[in-house]
BAZA-799461 format. One line per 2 residues: number of its first residue (from 1); for each residue x, y, z of N, C-alpha, C. Coordinates in Angstrom, 2 decimals. Atoms other than C-alpha are relative to their C-alpha. Example, Ala and Ser with C-alpha at 12.3 -4.5 7.8 and 13.67 -1.06 7.14 Angstrom:
BEGIN
1 = 0.89,-1.19,0.00,12.30,-4.50,7.80,0.90,1.20,0.00; -0.82,-1.19,-0.06,13.67,-1.06,7.14,-0.77,1.09,0.73
! end
This chain:
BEGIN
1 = 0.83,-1.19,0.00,0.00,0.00,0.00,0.87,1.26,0.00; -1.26,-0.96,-0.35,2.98,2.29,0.93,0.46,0.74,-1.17
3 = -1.28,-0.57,1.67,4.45,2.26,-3.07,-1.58,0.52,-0.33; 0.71,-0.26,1.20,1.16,2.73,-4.66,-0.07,1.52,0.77
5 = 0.27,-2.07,-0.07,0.57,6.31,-2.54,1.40,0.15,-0.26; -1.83,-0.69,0.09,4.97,6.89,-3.22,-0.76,0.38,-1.48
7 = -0.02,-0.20,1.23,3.77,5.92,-6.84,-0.89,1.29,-0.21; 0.83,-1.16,0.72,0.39,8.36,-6.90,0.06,0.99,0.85
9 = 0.17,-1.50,-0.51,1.76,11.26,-4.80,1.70,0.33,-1.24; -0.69,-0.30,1.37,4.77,10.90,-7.94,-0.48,0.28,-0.72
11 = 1.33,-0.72,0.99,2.02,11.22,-10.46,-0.94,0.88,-0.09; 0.97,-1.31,-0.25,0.20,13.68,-8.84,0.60,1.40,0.36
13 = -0.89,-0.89,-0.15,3.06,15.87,-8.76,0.25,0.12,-1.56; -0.93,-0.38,0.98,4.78,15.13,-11.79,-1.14,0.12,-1.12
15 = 0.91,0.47,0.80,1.34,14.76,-14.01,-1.23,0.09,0.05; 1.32,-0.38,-0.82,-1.50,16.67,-12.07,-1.40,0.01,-1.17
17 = 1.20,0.12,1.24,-3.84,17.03,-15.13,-0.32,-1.28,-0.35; 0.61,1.23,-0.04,-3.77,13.29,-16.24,0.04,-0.80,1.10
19 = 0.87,0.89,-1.26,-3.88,11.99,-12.86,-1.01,0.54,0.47; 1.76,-0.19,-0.79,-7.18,14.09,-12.16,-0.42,-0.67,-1.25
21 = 1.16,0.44,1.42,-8.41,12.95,-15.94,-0.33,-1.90,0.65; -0.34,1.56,0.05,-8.08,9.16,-15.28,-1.03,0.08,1.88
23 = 1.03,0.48,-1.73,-9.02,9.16,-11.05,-1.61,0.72,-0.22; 1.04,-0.73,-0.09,-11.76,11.73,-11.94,-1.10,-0.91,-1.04
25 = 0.93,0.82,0.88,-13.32,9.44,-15.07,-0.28,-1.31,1.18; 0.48,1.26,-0.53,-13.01,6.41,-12.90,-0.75,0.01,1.75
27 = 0.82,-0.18,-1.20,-14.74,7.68,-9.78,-1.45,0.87,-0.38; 1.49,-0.66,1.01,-17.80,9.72,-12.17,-0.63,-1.57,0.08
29 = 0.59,1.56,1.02,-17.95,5.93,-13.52,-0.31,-0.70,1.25; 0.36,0.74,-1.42,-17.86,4.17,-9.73,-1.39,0.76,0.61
31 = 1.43,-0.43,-0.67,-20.67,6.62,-8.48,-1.15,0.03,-1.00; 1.19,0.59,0.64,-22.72,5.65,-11.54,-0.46,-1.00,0.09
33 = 0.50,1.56,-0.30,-22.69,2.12,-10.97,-0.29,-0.12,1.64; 0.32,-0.11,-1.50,-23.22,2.82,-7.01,-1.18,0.54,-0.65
35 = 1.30,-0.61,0.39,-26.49,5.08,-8.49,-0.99,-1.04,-0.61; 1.07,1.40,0.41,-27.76,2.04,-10.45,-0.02,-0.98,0.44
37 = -0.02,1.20,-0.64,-26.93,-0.70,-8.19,-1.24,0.56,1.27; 0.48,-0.53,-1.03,-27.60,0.91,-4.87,-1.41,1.08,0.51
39 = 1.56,-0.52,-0.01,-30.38,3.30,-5.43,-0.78,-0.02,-0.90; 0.58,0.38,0.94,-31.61,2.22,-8.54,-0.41,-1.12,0.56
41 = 0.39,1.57,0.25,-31.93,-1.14,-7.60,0.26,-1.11,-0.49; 0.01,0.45,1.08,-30.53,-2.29,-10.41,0.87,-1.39,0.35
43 = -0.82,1.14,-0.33,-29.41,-6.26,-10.27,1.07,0.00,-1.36; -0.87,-0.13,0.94,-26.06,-6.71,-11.86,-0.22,-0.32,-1.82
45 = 0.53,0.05,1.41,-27.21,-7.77,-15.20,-0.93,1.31,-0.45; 1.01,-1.23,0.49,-29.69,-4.89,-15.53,0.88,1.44,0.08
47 = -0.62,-0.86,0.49,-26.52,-2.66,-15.66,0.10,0.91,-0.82; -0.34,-0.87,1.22,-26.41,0.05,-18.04,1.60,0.27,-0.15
49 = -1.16,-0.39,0.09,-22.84,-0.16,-18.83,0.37,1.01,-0.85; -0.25,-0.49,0.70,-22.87,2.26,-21.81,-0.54,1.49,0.54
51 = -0.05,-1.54,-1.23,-24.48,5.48,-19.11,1.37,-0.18,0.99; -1.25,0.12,-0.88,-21.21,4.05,-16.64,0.92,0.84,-1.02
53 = -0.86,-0.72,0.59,-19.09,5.13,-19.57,-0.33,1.19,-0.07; 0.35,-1.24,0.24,-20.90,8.14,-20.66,0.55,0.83,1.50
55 = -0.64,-0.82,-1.29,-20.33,9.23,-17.14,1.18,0.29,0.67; -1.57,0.02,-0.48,-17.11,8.33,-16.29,1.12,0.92,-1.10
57 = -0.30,-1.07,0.75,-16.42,10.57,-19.65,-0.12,1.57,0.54; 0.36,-1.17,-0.36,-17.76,13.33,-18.25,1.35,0.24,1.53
59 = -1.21,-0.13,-0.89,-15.27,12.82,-15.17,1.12,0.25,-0.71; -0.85,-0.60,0.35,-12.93,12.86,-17.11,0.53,1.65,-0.44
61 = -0.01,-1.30,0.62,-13.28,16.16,-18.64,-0.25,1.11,1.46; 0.37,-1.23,-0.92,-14.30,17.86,-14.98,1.39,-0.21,0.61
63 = -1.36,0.17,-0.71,-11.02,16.17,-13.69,1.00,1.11,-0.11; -0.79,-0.98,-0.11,-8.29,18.63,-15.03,-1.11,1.44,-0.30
65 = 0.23,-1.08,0.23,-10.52,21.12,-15.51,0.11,0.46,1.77; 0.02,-0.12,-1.46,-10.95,21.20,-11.35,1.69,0.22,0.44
67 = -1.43,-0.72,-0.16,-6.92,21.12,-11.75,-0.08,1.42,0.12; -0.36,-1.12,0.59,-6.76,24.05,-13.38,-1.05,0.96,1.04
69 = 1.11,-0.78,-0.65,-9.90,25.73,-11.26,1.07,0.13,1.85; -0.54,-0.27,-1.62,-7.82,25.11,-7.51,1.44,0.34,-0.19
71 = -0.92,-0.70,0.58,-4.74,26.23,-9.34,-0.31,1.65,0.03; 0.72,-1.68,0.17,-6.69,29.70,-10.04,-0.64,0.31,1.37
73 = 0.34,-0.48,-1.26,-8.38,29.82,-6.47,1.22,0.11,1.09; -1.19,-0.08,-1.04,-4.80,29.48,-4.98,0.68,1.67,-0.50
75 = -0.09,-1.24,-0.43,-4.56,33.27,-6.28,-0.30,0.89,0.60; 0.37,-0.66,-0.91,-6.49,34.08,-4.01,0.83,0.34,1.19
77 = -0.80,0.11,-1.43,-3.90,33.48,-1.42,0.46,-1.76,0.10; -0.35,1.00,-0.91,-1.99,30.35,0.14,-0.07,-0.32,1.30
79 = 0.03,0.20,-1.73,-2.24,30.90,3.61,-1.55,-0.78,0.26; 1.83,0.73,-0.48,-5.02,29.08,5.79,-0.72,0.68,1.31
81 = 0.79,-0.80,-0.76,-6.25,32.19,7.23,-1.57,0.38,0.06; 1.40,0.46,0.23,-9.87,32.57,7.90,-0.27,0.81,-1.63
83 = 0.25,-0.45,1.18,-9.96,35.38,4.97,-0.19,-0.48,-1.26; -0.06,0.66,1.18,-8.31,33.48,2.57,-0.78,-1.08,-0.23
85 = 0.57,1.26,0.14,-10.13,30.22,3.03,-1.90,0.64,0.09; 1.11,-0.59,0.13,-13.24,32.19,3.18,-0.65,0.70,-1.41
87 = -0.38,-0.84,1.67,-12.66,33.99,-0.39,-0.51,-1.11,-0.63; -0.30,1.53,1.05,-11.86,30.31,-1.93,-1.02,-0.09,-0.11
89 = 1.26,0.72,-0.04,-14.94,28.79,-0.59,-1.04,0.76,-0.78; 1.30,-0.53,0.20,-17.46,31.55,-1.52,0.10,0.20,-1.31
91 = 0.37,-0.59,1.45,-16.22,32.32,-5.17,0.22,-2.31,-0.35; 0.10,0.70,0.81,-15.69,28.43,-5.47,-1.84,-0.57,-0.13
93 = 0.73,0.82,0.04,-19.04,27.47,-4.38,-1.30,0.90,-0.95; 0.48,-1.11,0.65,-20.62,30.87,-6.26,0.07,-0.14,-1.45
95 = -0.01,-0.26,1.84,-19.04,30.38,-9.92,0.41,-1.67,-0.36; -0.43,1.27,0.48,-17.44,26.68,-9.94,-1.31,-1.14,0.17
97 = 1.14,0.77,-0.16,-20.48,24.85,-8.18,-1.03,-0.04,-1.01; 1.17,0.06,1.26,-23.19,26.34,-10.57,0.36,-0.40,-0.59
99 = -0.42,-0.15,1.43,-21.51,25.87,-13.74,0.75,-1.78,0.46; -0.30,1.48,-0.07,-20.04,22.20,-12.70,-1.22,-0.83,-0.10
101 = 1.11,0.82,-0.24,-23.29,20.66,-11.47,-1.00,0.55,-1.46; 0.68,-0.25,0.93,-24.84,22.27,-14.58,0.21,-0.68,-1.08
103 = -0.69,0.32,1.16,-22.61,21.37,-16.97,0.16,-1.76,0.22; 0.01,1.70,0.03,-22.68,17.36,-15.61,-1.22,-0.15,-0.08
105 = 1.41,0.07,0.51,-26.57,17.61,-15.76,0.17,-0.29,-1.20; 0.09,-0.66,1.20,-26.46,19.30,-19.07,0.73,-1.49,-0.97
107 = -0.93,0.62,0.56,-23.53,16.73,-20.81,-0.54,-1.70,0.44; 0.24,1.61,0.18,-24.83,13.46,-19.08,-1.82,-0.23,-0.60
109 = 1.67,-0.11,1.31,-28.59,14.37,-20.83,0.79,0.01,-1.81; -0.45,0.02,1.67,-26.76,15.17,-24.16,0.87,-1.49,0.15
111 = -0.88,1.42,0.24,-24.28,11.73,-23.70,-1.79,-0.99,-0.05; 1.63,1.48,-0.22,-28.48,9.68,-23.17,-0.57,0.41,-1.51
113 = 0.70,0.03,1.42,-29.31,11.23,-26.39,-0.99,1.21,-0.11; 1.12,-1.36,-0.54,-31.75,14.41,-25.08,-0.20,0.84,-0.84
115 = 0.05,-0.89,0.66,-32.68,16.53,-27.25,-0.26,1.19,1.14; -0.03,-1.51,-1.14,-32.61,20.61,-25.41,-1.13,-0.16,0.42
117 = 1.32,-0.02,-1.41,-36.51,20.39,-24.23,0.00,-0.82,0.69; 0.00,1.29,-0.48,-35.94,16.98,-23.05,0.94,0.70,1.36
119 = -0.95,-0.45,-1.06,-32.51,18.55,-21.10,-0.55,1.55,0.91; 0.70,-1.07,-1.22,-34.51,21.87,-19.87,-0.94,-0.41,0.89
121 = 1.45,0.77,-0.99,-37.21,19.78,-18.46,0.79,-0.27,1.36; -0.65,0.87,-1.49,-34.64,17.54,-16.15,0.58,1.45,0.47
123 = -0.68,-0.61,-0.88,-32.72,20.72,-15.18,-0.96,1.03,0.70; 1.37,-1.08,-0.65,-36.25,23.01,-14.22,-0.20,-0.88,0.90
125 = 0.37,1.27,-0.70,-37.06,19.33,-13.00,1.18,0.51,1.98; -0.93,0.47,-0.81,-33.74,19.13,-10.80,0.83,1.04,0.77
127 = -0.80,-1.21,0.41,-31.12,22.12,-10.77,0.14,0.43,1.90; -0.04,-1.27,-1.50,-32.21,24.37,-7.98,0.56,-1.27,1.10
129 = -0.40,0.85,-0.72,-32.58,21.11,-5.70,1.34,-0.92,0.04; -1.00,0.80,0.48,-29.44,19.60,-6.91,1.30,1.35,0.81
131 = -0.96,-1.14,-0.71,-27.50,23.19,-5.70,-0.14,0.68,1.14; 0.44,-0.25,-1.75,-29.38,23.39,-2.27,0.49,-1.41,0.46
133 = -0.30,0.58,-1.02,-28.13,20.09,-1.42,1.77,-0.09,-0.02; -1.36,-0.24,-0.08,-24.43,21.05,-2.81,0.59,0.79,0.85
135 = -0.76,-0.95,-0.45,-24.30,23.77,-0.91,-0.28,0.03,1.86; 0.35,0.86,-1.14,-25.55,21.69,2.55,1.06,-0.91,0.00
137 = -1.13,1.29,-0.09,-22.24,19.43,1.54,1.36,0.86,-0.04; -1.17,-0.42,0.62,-19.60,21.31,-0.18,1.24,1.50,0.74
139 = -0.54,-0.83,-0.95,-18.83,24.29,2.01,0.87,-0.62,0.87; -0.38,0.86,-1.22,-17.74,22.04,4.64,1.39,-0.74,-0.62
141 = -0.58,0.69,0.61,-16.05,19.63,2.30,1.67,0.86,-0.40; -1.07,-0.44,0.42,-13.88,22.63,0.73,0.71,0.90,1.67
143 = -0.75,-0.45,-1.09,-13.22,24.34,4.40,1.29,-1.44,-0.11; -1.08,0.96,-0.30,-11.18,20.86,5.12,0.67,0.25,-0.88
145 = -1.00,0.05,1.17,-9.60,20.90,1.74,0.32,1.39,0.17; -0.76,-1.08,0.47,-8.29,24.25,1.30,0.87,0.80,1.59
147 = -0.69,-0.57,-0.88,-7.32,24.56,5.29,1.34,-1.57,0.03; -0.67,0.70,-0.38,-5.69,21.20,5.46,0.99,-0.97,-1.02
149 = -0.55,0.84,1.40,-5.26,19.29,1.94,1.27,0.52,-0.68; -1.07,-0.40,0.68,-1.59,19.89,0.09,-1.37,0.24,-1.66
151 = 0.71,-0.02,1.21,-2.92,21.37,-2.94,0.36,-0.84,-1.13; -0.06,0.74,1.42,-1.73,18.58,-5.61,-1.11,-1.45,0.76
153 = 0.79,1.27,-0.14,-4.58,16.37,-3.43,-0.72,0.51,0.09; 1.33,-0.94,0.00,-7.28,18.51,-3.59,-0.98,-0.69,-1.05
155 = 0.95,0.84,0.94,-8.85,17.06,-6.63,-0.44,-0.79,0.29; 0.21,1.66,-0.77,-8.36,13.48,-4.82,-1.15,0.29,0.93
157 = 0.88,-0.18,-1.22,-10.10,14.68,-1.70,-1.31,0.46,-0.39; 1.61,0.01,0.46,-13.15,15.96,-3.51,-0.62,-0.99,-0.53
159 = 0.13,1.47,0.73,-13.42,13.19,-5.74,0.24,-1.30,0.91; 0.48,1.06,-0.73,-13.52,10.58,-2.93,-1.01,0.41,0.40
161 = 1.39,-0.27,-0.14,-16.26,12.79,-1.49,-1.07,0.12,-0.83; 1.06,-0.03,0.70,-17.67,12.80,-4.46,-0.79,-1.36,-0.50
163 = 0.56,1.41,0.15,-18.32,9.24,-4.71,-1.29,-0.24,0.65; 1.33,-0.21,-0.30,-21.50,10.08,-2.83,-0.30,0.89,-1.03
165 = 1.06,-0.95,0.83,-22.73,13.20,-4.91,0.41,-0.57,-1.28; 0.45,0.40,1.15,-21.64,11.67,-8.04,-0.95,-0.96,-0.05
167 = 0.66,0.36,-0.06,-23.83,9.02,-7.27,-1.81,0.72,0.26; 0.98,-0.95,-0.48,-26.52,11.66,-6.05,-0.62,0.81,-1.64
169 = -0.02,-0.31,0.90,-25.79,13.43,-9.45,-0.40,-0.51,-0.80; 0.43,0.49,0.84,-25.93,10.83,-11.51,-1.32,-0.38,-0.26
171 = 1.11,0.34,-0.27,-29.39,9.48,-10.00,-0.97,1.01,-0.39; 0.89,-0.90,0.57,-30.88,13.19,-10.73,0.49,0.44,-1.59
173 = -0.40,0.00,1.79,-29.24,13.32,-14.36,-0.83,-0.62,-0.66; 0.54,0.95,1.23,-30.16,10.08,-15.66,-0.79,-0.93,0.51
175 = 0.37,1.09,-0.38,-31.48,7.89,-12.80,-1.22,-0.69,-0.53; 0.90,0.39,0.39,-33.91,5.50,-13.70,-0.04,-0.31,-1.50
177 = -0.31,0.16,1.81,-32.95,5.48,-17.54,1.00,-1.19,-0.65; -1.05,0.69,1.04,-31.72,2.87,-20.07,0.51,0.95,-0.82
179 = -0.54,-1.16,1.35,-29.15,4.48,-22.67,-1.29,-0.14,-1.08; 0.42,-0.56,1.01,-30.46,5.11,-25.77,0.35,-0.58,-1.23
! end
């Protein structure tokens, strides 16, 4: 256990963008199949393996982008004074929250096949409730991370917590749906 964190705190140094692309696709893709097992119901055969991918695509693509996003909130400051960690939180959970949880709505309706009234429906449907219960989780989530987390594990540390809300996510995206 010892080499594999030597190996992925080496890769997450030397290679921060494709080690969020890769952990971030394959933990999108784990809290989809937790969404259709676990609160779907779904018995292993009644899998949708081709929404697991679609989703775990979409991780991928939020992975370095979340690099690049706690890269840009670290101009706010480095220190872990209340100010600074107060700044982070409110512009991350203000401009990164909306526009993330929107944009994985939005992208795992267009990956099912949705045509736009189909995708305004689920997000009038979902949206608001989907960013009242982010913002009942995520505050909290980024206090720890941004007072305590080295910033090349920041991605990691959301993305294990997110193995609940992606599952949460995925269930108000697509739950209940065969692909297409």
């Amino acid at each position: 256990m010892a080499s594999f964190f030597k190996w992925y705190r080496f890769y997450s140094h030397t290679y921060p963008i494709r080690t969020n692309l890769v952990q971030t696709g394959l933990l999108f893709g784990f809290g989809d199949l937790m969404a259709q097992s676990a609160v779907e119901k779904r018995k292993p055969d009644e899998i949708d393996w081709l929404r697991t991918v679609r989703y775990a695509s979409i991780g991928c693509a939020v992975g370095p982008t979340l690099t690049m996003w706690y890269k840009t909130l670290d101009r706010l400051g480095t220190k872990n004074t209340i100010p600074i960690v107060a700044k982070k939180i409110l512009v991350d959970q203000m401009i990164a929250s909306p526009i993330i949880n929107g944009a994985v709505m939005i992208m795992s309706r267009v990956f099912s096949g949705d045509k736009w009234p189909q995708i305004q429906n689920k997000l009038e449907d979902n949206y608001v409730k989907v960013m009242l219960t982010s913002y009942l989780i995520w505050p909290a989530v980024q206090t720890f991370n941004f007072t305590i987390v080295p910033q090349q594990y920041r991605v990691l540390t959301v993305q294990i917590v997110s193995l609940a809300w992606n599952t949460y996510l995925s269930f108000m995206s697509v739950g209940g749906e065969k692909s297409k």
